[in-house]
C-alpha positions as CSV (number, residue, x, y, z in Angstrom):
1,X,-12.9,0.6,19.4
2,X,-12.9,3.8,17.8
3,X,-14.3,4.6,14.2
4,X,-12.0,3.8,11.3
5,X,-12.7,5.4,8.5
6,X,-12.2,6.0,4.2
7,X,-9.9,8.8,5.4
8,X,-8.0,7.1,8.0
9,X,-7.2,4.6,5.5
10,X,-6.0,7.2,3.1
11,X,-4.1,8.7,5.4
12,X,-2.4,5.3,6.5
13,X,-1.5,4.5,2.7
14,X,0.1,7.8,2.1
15,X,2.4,7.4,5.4
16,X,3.1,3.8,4.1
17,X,4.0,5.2,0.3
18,X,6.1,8.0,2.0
19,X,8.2,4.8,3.6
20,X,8.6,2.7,0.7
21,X,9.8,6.0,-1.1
22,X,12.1,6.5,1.6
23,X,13.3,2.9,1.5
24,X,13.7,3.1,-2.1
25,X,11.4,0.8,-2.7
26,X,9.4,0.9,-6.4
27,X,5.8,-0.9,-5.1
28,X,3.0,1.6,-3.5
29,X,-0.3,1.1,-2.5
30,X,-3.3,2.6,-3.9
31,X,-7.2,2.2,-2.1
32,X,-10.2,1.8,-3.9
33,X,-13.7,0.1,-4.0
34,X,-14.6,-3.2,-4.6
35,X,-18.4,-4.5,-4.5
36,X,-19.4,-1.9,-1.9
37,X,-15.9,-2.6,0.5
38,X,-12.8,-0.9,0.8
39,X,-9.2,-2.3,-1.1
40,X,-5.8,-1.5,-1.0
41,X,-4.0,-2.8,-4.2
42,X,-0.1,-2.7,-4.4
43,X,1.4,-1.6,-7.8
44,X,4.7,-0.9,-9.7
45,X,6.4,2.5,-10.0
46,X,9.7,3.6,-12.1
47,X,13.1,4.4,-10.4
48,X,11.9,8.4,-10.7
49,X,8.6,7.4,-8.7
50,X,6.2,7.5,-11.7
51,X,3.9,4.8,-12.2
52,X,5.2,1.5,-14.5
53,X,2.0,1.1,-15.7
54,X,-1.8,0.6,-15.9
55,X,-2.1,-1.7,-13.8
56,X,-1.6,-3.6,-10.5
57,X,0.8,-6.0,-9.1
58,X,-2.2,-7.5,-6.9
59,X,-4.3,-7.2,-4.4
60,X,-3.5,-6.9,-1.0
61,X,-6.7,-6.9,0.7
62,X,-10.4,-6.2,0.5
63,X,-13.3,-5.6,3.2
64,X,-14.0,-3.0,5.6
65,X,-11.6,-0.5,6.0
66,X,-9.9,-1.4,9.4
67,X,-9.5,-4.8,7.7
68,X,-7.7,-3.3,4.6
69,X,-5.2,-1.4,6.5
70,X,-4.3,-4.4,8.9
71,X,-3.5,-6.1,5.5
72,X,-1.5,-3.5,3.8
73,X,0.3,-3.3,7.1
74,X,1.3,-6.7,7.0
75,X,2.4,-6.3,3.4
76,X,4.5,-3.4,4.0
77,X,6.6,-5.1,6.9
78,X,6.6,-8.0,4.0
79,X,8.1,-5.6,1.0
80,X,10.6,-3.7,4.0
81,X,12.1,-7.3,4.8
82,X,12.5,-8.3,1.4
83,X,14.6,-5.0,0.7
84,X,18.5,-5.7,0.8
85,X,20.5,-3.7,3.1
86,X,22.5,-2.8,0.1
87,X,19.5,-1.6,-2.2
88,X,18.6,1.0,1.0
């Protein structure tokens, strides 16, 4: 198994933001820390891409970094199914 690391991570949440863009979707992902582990955290934005607020939606997964993109992964295909094919 190869090294996964903070930056591959990055890198996969920007390619997953660039396809919820795409798909006209208004969640996004975000990483950050938690306790010493990695977490990716889903949150709201505005029709014009600009974040809704503060906050976050929720949490989409914490641990190592490998771990967190497997989850936001999984959440992605979960947002991408949910979209209507008339709201693409």
């Amino acid at each position: 198994m190869t090294r996964y690391t903070v930056s591959c991570l990055d890198s996969d949440v920007q390619s997953m933001n660039d396809t919820l863009s795409r798909a006209g979707s208004l969640k996004r992902f975000e990483r950050g820390g938690r306790n010493g582990y990695q977490a990716v955290d889903e949150y709201s934005v505005n029709p014009d891409g600009s974040r809704a607020n503060s906050g976050i939606d929720r949490t989409v997964g914490c641990g190592t970094s490998r771990e967190c993109s497997r989850y936001a992964w999984q959440r992605l295909s979960e947002i991408l199914s949910s979209i209507t094919p008339q709201t693409r």
